[in-house]
N, C-alpha and C positions, 0 to 999 in steps of 0.2 A: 309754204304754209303747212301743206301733210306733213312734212319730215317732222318740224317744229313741234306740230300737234304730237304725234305719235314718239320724238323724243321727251317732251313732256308729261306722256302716261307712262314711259317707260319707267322717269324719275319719281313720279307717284307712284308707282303699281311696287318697283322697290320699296320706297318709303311703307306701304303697306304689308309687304312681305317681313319688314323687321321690326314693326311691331308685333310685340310677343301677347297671343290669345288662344289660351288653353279651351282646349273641346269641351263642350258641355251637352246636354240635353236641350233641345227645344224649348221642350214642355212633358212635363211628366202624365206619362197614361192616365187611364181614369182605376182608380182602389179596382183593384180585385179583375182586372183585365187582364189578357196574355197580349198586350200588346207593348212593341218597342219604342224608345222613344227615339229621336230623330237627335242624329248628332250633328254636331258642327259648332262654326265658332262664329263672333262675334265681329271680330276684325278690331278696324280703330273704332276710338267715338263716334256718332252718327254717322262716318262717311260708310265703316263696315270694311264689308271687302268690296265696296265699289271701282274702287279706283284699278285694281288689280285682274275685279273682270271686265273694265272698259279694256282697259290694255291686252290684253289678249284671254277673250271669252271661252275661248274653244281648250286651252290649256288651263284655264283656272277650274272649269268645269271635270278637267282631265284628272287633275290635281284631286278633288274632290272626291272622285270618285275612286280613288286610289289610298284615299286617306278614311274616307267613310261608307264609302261602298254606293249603291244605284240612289238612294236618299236620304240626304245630308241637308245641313242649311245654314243658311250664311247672315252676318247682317248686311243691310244696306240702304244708305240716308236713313238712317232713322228706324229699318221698318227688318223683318225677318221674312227670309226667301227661302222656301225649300226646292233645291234643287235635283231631277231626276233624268238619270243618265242609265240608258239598258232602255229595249225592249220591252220586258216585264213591267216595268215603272213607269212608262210615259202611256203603255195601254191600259194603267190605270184609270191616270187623267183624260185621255182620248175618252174610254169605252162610257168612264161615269155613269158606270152601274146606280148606285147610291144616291145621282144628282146628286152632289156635293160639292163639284166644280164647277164655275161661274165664267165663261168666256167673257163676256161684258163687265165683269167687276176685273176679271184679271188686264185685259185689256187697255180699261179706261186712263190708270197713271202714266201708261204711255204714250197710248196714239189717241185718245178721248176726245181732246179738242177737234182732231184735224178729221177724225174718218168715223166720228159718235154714230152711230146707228147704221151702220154698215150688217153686210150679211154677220161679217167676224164678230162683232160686237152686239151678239144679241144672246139670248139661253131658249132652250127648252121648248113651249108650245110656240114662244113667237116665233123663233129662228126657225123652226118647222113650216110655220103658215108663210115666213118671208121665203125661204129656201123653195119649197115649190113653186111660188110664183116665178122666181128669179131661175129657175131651172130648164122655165121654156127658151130662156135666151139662149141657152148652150144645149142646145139638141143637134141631132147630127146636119138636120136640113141648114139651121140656123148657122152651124161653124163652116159647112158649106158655101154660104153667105156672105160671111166673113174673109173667107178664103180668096173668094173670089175677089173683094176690095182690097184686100192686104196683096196679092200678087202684084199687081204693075207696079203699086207703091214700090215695093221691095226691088225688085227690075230698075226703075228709073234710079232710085239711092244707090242701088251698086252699080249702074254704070257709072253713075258719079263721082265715084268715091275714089281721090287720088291716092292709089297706094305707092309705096316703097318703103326703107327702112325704117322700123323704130314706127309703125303705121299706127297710131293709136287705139285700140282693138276696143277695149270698154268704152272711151269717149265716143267714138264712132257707135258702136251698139248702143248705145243712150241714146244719143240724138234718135235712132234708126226706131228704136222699140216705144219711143216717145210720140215720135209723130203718128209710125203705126196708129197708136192708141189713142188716137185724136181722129185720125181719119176713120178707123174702125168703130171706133167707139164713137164717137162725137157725129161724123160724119163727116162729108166733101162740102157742105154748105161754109165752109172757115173759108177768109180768105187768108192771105200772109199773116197779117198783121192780128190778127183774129187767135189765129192758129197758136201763134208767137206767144200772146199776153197769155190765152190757155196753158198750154204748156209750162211757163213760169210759172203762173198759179199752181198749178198741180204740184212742179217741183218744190217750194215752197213751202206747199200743205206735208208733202213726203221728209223733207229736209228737216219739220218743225219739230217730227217727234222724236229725233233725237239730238235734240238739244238739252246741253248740260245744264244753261241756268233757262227755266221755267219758268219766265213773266212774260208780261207783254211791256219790256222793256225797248224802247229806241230801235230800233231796225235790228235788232237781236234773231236770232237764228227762230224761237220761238215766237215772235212779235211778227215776222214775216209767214211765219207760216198761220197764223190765225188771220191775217191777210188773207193769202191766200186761198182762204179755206174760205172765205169772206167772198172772194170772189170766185168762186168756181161754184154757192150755191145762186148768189146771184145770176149769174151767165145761167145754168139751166133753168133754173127758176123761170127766166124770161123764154125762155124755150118752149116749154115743154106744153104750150095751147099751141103751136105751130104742128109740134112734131105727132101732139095726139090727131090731129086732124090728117096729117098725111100718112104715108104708106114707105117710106124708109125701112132699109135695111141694118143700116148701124146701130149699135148696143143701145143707145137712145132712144132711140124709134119704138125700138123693138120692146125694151121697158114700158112703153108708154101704154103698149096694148097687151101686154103679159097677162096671162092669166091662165089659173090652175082648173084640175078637172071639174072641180066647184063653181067654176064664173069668180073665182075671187083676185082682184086685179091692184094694181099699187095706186094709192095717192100721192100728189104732187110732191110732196116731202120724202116718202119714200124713194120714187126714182131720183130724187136729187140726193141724197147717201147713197143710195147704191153707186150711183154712178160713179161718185167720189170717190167711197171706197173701192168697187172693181177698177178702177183706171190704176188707184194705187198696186192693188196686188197681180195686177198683168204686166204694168209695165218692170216694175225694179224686179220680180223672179226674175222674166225672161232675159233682163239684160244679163244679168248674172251669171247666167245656164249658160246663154248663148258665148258669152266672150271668155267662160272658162272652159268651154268646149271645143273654142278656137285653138286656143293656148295649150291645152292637153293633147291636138290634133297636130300643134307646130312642135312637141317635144317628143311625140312620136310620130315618127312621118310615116310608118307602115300602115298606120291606121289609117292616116291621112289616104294616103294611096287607096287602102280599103274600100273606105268609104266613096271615095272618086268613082274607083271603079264600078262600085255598085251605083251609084247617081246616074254616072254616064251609059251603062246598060239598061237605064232602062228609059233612053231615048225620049228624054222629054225635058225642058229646059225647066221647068216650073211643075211642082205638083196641085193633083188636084187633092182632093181630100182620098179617094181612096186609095191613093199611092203609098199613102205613110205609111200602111202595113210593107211595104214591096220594097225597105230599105231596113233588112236586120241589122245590121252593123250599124247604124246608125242608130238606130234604136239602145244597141248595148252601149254606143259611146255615151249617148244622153243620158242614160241613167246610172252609170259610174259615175260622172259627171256631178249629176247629180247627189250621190251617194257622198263621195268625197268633197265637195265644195254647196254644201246644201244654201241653197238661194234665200231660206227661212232659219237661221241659225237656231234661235229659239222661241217659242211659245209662253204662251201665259194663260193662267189660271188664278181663280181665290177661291179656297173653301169658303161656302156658304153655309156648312155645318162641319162638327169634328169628323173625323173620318179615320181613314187608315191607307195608307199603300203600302203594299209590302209585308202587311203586320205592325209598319209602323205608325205610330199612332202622329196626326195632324189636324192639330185644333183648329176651329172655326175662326175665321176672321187671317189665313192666311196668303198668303201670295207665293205660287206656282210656277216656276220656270221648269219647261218641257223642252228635252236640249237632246231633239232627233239629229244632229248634227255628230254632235261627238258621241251620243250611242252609235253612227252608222263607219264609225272608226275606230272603234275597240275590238280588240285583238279575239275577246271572249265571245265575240259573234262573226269575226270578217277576217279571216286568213292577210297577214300581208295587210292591214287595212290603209295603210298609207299610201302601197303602189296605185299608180292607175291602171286598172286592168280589165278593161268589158268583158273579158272572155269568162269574168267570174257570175256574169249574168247571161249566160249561154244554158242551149237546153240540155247537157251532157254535166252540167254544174248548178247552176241557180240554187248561189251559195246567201240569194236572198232568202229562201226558204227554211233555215233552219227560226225564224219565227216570223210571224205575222206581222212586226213591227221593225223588223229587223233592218229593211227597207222604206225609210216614211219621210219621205221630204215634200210630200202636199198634206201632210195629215194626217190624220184619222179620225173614226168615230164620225157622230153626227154634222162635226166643223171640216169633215175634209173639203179642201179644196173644190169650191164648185168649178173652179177655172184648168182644173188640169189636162181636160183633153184641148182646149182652146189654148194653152200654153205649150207641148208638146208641139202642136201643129205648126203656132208660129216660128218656133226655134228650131224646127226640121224643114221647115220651108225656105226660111232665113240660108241656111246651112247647106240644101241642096243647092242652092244656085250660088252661092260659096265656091265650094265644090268643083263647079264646074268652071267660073270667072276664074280662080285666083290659085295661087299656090307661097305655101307661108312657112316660114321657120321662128323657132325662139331661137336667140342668139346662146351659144352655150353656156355665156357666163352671167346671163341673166335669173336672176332672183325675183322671186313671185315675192312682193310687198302687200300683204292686204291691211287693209282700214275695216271696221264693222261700222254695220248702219241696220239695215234687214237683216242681211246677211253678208258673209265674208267677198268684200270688193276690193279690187286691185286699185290702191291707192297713189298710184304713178298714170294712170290710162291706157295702162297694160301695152306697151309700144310693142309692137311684134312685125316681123320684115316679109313684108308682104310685094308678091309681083303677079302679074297680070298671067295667064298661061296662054303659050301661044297657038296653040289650038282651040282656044275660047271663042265660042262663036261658030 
C-alpha cells in the first residue's frame, strides 16, 4: 500500500514538474517602500505545487530555496504559501517582533479539527496565560514523576520484544512510545481493553490531519480521525471529576490541579485539549527521534560501541533523571539526530497583518510554512550537512553556533516546545537500556525509504537486525 502511495506521488509530483510556471511576484510592496517582493510560482491550477511537495517536502523546499533564495512562495489548493528556509527567515516568524504571525490561524487548515485549542494552537496573551499554567506539568519534580512511571514500562516492553533480522525498529517504537503516553499521560487506571480503544482514538485524531481529501466522508482517513477526536474528548471528559478529586501523578492528574503563580487554574475544556493535543506531540516526535537514532547507531557501530560504553560505565541499568546529564555522547547522538531527520519537518503561520521578512514584503491574509528541517541541512550553515556526524556538536566545534536558529527542531520564540526536556528524557532512557539489552546493524544494502506525516518516517517499519547481547543482564 506505501509503495503504491508513494509511486503515485512520484507520478503526480512529475506531472507537476512539467507543467511550465514562470516566477512572478507575490504581491507587489506598498508605493514608495524599499521593500522586496516575494518571488515564486504558481505551479498547476488549484493543485499549485502541492503534489510535488507531498512527494518529497524536504527537496522541493531545497529546490526553492536555490531557485528563490530563504523566501519564496508557492501556490497550493487554491491558496498562496510562503515558504522560508535559513536561519535568518524562520527567526522571523519564531521571534514575531511585530505580532504579525498567527500560530492558530496557521495551524487550523491542518490539524484544527483534531487538536483546536491546544497549547500550539493559540496566539499571544492567551498562549501566555495557557502556557504557564501548562508549564507546571513539566517542571523538574514533575518529569521526575514521570520518570519514574515510564521506567518499568520500558523494562518490561524490551524484555519482550522478540528481536532478529529485519526487527521492525519504527513499528516497534510506536507501539512502545504510544503506550508510554497512555500510561504516563493518562495513567495506570486503563485496563487492556481501555488502553486499546485510547490509543486508536488518538491514532486516528493524529492520522486525520493528514489526510488528502478533507470531509467527513465514510470511514475516510479524515472521517476517522474526527472520530476519534470524538472520542478521546469524550473519555476525559468523563474523567476528569475523578482525577480532580484524587492525588495522581500522570499528565492528567496533574492538569487537573495546574496552576500558575496567580492561582490561575484550567477548566474542564481546557485540560481536555491539552491533553489531546500534548499526547499528539510527545508521542510521534519521540517515535521519530528514537527509531532514527537506532538506525543512525546501526550504520555506525563506533558510535553504537560509544555510546554502550558510556551506558554501561555508569553502572546502572535504568536512568534516573539526573543521569541524563552523565551520558555526552548520547546527547551529541540525539541531536544530530535530530538535526538531520527533524521529527517536526515544517511549521505554520498566517499573517495577521502586512509585514516583511527579510525586507521582503508579505501581505496580510497569508500562510507561512517554517521549514527548520531543510534550513538544519544546507551547506550555507552546516559543513558536510548530509553526514551523520555528533562530533559537529562537540565542545571543541559546536558548529550549532554560528546562529541561534541554526539548530531548532523543538522551535522557537514564545511556541517553542513546552515538551522538550520531557522528550529528550524519554528517548535517552528508551535508548539506555537499548544499549545495554541489544546489539543491532543496518543491513548494507539497505535504503532508508521515508513517507512525511509530522515529520520525515520510515515508511517500510524500518526493519533493522537486531540480537540480544550476551552479556545483557
Amino acid at each position: 500500500m506505501q509503495s503504491a502511495k508513494k509511486t503515485m506521488q512520484s507520478v503526480l509530483a512529475t506531472a507537476s514538474r512539467a507543467y511550465p510556471s514562470p516566477p512572478r511576484a507575490l504581491a507587489e510592496p506598498p508605493a514608495g517602500s524599499d521593500l522586496k517582493p516575494v518571488m515564486g510560482d504558481a505551479g498547476m491550477p488549484f493543485l499549485g505545487n502541492t503534489l510535488e511537495a507531498l512527494a518529497d517536502p524536504l527537496a522541493s523546499a531545497m529546490k526553492r530555496f536555490d531557485r528563490f533564495g530563504p523566501v519564496s512562495w508557492s501556490g497550493s489548493l487554491n491558496m498562496n504559501i510562503v515558504t522560508l528556509v535559513g536561519p535568518e527567515a524562520i527567526e522571523a516568524a519564531w521571534m514575531n517582533r511585530q505580532k504579525a504571525f498567527s500560530s492558530e490561524d496557521g495551524w487550523e487548515p491542518m490539524i484544527g479539527p483534531f487538536f483546536r485549542r491546544g497549547i500550539m494552537l493559540m496566539d499571544f496573551d492567551e498562549h501566555m496565560h495557557h502556557r504557564r499554567i501548562l508549564q507546571q506539568a513539566f517542571t523538574r519534580p514533575r518529569l521526575n514523576g514521570y520518570l519514574d512511571i515510564m521506567t518499568p514500562h520500558i523494562e518490561k516492553t524490551l524484555s519482550n520484544w522478540e528481536v532478529g533480522k529485519g526487527f521492525p525498529m519504527y513499528s516497534r517504537t510506536k507501539d512502545l512510545t504510544l503506550s508510554l503516553a497512555t500510561e504516563v499521560f493518562v495513567g495506570a487506571s486503563l485496563n487492556e481493553a481501555q488502553a486499546h480503544r485510547l490509543e486508536s482514538a488518538f491514532e486516528a485524531a493524529v492520522r486525520g490531519g493528514q489526510a488528502l481529501v478533507r470531509a467527513d466522508v465514510r470511514d475516510w482517513t479524515w472521517a476517522r480521525g474526527l472520530r476519534g477526536r470524538e472520542y478521546l474528548q469524550k473519555y476525559f471528559r468523563s474523567e476528569i471529576a475523578a482525577r480532580r478529586a484524587g492525588d495522581g501523578d500522570d499528565l492528567f492528574s496533574v492538569l487537573c490541579h495546574s496552576e500558575d503563580e496567580d492561582g490561575n487554574t484550567f477548566g474542564d475544556e481546557d485540560v481536555v485539549n491539552h491533553m489531546i493535543f500534548v499526547m499528539m506531540a510527545a508521542h510521534d516526535t519521540s517515535t521519530i527521534a528514537l527509531s532514527m537514532l537506532t538506525y543512525f547507531l546501526g550504520r555506525y557501530p563506533e558510535w553504537q560501541e560509544r555510546l554502550r560504553d558510556e551506558s554501561l560505565a555508569l553502572g546502572k541499568s535504568t536512568l534516573d533523571y539526573d543521569d541524563l546529564d552523565s551520558l555526552p555522547s548520547l546527547d551529541l547522538a540525539f541531536k544530530e539526530t535530530l538535526r538531520i531527520n527533524a521529527p517536526v519537518g515544517m511549521l505554520f503561520r498566517k499573517t495577521i497583518a502586512d509585514t516583511d521578512i527579510l525586507g521582503h514584503y508579505v501581505p496580510k491574509d497569508t500562510l507561512v510554512a517554517i521549514h527548520p528541517w531543510a534550513s538544519m541541512l544546507r551547506e550555507e550553515w552546516w559543513p558536510n550537512p548530509t553526514q551523520w556526524n555528533p562530533e559537529r556538536f562537540s565542545a571543541e566545534r559546536r558548529e550549532d553556533k554560528v546562529h541561534r536558529f541554526a539548530w531548532a527542531p523543538f522551535g522557537g520564540g514564545a511556541h517553542k516546545c513546552i515538551g522538550l526536556y520531557f522528550g529528550g528524557m524519554e528517548v535517552k532512557s528508551i535508548m539506555h537500556q537499548m544499549l545495554q539489552r541489544f546489539e543491532w546493524s543496518v543491513p548494507t544494502d539497505y535504503r532508508l525509504d521515508l513517507t512525511y506525516g509530522t515529520g520525515p518516517t520510515p515508511a517500510d517499519g524500518l526493519p533493522i537486525d537486531f540480537r540480544q547481547r550476551r552479556t545483557a543482564g
